[in-house]
N, C-alpha and C positions, 0 to 999 in steps of 0.2 A: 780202545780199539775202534776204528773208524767202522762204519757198517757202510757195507756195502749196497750198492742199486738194486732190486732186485729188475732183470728184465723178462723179456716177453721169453728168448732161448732158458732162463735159469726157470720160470714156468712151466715150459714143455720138456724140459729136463726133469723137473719135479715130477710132473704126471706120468713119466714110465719110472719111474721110483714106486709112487704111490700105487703101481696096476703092474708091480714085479711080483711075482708069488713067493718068491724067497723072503721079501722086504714085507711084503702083507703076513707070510705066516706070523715073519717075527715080533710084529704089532702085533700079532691078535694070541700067540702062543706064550710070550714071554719066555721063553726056555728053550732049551733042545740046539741041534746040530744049525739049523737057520738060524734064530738068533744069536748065537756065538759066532758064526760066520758074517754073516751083517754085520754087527759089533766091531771085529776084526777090520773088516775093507770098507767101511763106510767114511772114515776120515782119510784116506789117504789112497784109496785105489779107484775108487768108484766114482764118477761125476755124475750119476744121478743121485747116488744118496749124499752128495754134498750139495746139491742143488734144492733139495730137498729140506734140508738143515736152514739154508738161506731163506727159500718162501717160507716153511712152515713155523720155522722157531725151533725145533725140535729134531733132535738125531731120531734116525729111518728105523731104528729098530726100541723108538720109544710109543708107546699105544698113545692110540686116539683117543684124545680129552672127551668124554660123554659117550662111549663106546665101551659096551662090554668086552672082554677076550672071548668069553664062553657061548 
């Protein structure tokens, strides 16, 4: 699969991902009504948490590497 650019919009797209309180629960709760719903619309409804996917490496409702949940 070719990888795509990332640019300066799929940045600012990522950061109201990253400072969504639905998308932060889901990283820091792992479980529950938000993460099942993130889960759900993150590959196919939502452009910030596809955006998000592109800069970070990582689907919006997977936890921050070196970041507790608790």
């Amino acid at each position: 699969m070719k990888q795509r650019e990332i640019t300066s919009t799929d940045r600012f797209l990522a950061g109201i991902c990253a400072s969504c309180p639905v998308c932060r629960r889901a990283r820091k709760t792992q479980a529950g009504a938000a993460y099942s719903f993130v889960r759900t619309i993150e590959a196919g409804a939502c452009p910030f948490c596809q955006a998000y996917e592109r800069v970070h490496g990582r689907k919006a409702h997977e936890p921050v590497p070196g970041r507790s949940g608790k």
